[in-house]
N, C-alpha and C positions, 0 to 999 in steps of 0.2 A: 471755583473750578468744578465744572462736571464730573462724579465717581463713575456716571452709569451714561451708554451712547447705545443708539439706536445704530445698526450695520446695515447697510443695504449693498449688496454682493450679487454683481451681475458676472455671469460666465459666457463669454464671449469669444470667438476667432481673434487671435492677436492682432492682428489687422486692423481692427475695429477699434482695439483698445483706445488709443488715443482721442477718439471721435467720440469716444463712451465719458472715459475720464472726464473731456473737456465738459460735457453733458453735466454728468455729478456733481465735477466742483462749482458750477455755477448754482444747479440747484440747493447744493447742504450750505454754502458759501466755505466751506472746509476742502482743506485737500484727499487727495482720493489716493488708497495704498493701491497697486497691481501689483499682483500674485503671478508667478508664473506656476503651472501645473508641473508637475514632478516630470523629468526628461530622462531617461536613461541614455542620456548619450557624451561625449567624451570629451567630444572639443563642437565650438560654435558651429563648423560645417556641415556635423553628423543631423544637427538640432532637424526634425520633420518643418515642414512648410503649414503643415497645418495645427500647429501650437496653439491650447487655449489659455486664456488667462483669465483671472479672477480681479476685478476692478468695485474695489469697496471704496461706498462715500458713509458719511457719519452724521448722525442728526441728534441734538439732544432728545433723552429719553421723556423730556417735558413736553418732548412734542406730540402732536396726533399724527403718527405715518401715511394715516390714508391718501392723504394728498399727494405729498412726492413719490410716495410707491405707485398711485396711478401714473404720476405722468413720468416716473420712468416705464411704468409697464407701453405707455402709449406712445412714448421714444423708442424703447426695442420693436414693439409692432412694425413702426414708420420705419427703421431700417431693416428689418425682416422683407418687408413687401417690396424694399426698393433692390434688396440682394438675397434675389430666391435660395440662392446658393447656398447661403452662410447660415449657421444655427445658432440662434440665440436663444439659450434658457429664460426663464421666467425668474426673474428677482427675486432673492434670497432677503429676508430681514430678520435679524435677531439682535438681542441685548448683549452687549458685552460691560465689561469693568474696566478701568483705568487701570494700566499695569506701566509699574518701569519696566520696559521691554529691553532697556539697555543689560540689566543685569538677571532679568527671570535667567537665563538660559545659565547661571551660573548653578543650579539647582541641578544640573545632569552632571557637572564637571566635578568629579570627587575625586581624590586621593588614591591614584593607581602602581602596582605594581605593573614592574614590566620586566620581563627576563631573570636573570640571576640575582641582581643587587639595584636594579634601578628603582628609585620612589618617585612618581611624580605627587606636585602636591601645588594645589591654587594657594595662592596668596592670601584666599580670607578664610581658608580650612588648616586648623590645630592639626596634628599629627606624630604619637609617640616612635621613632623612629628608633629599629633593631638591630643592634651589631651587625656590621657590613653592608647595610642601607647605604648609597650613594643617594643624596635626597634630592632635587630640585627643584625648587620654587619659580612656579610660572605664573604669570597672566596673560594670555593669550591674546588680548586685546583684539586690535584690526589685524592681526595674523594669526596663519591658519598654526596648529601645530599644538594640541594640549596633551598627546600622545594615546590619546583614545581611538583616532581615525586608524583603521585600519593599515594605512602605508605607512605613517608614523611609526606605530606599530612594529612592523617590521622590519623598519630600517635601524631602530633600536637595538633590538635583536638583535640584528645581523652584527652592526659593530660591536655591540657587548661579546659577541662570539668569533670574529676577526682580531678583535683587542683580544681577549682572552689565548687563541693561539699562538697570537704573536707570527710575525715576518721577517726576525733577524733587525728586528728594530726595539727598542729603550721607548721611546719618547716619541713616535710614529707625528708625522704632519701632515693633517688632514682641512680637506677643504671642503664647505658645506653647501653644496650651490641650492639656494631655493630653502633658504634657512626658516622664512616663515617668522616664529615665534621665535626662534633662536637653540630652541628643546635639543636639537640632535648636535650641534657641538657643546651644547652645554654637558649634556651624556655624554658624548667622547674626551671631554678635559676632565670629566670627574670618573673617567674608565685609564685615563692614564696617557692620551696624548700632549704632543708637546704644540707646534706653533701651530696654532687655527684662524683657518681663516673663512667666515660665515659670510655668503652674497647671497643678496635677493636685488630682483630688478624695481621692486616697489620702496620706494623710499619709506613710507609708515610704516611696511614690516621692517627695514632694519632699525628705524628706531627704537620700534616693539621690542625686537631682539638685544637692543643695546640695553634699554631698559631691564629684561628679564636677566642680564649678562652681569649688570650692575646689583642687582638683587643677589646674588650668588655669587656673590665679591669674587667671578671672573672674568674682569674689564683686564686685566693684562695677561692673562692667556688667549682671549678672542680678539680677533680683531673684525671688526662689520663690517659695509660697503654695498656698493651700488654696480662695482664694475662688472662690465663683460665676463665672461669664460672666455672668448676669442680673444681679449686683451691681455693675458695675463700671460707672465715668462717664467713664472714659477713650479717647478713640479711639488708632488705631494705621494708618500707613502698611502693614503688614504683618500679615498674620494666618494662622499656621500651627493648622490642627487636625487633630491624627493620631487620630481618634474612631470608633466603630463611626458606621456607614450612618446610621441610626435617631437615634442622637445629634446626628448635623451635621443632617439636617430637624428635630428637634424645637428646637434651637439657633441656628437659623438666621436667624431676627430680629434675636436678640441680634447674631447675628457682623458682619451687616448695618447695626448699629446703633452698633459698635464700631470698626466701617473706616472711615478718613477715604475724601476725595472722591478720587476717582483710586489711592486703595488696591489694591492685591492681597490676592486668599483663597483662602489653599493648604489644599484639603480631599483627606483620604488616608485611611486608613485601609477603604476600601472595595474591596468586593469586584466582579466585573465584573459578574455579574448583579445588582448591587445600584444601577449605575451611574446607570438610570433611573431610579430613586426618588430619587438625589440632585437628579437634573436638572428632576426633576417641583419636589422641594421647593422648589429653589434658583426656577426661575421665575418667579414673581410678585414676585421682589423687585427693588429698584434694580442688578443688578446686571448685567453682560455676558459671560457664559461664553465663555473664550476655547477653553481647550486640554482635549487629555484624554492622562495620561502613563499607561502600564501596563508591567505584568512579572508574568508566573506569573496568578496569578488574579485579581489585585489591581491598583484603577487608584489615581491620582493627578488630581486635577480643579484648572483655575487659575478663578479669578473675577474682573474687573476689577469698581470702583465709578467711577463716571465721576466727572467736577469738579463 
């Protein structure tokens, strides 16, 4: 097995990509990664029309480059001249090393406080834990949610501090839509609610989350799933939804339709300038915006339902 691989990294009009790729992988006989460039935007429609991407192929470092670095150079030329329009950089090569990529990224996830009493902690980090520590053990796997992200975050927070005042409720029943990793009902059963219930519409994440739920021997306090918000007959004292902007308005009935009287709705996932589209959406309904929590770009909104 190769330690060490030759990079060759073309930056190209998205457009192009696929006709670049296809180019690559014939020449390295290896498959080719595409990069997208960093998008500051929200949802797929905001994305700009003219997005680059980065399209790397791989050549053993046994090899001599000159050759396929010309006749990619002389492939980007030939579509240059045929699309005056389009810009294509000059070909990138450099050496890299064989990495498991699956678990480098575990090297930034460390052992976090969050709020009053909550510990998070990865599954393969030790951690002496301190009177009144609530601790949870995650693996974040194929879902999002290690409590680092920002909306995460806050949405934390926020229940640690709705739980903490309490509603005229024991044992409050809260429901998690867009649970992810499973991180925010697992902090609400170990802050003191009672029947939970965790949806995500991606089926690897609720398995994610049944698995992190089983770690933390609370498989009979949570319950997973796959269903709708529109489907459901059940109300709830509590309601977490960590969702893009766009999702919490379009949903919003329902969440409103879901929350007992005097309930909390902890909506996150939203960006700052997205804030007033929530506020817009949320309006017209029974409900009384209390607070607004932020960090980095991203806020955190509460909603009271009166009695």
């Amino acid at each position: 097995m190769n330690d060490s691989w030759l990079e060759i990294a073309c930056d190209v009009p998205e457009e192009y990509a696929d006709v670049v790729a296809e180019f690559l992988t014939e020449l390295s006989g290896n498959g080719v990664c595409v990069d997208n460039r960093a998008v500051d935007a929200f949802s797929q429609s905001e994305i700009p029309a003219s997005v680059r991407v980065t399209v790397k192929a791989y050549l053993s470092a046994a090899d001599d480059p000159a050759l396929p670095m010309a006749e990619v150079e002389g492939f980007l030329a030939r579509l240059s001249s045929h699309n005056p329009d389009a810009v294509f950089a000059p070909p990138v090569l450099a050496a890299v090393n064989t990495e498991d990529w699956s678990s480098s990224w575990k090297v930034h996830f460390k052992p976090l406080r969050i709020g009053a009493h909550l510990l998070i902690v990865p599954t393969w980090e030790e951690i002496e834990a301190v009177a009144g520590d609530l601790v949870i053990r995650i693996d974040p796997g194929m879902a999002f949610g290690t409590g680092g992200h920002e909306t995460t975050r806050l949405c934390l927070e926020m229940v640690e501090t709705v739980m903490a005042e309490g509603g005229g409720w024991s044992e409050p029943s809260l429901l998690d839509l867009g649970t992810g990793s499973g991180i925010l009902a697992m902090a609400a059963s170990l802050l003191g609610a009672g029947r939970i219930l965790a949806l995500d519409i991606d089926p690897d994440a609720v398995e994610v989350a049944r698995e992190n739920i089983e770690l933390n021997s609370l498989t009979e306090r949570i319950e997973c799933g796959t269903e709708p918000l529109e489907s459901l007959a059940e109300g709830f004292d509590i309601i977490l939804a960590n969702i893009l902007a766009e999702e919490l308005v379009r949903l919003a009935p329902y969440l409103v339709e879901r929350l007992k009287p005097g309930g909390a709705l902890i909506l996150s996932g939203i960006l700052a300038e997205k804030e007033s589209l929530v506020r817009r959406g949320f309006a017209p309904l029974a409900l009384t915006y209390e607070t607004t929590s932020s960090a980095g770009e991203w806020v955190a909104m509460l909603y009271r339902r009166g009695r």
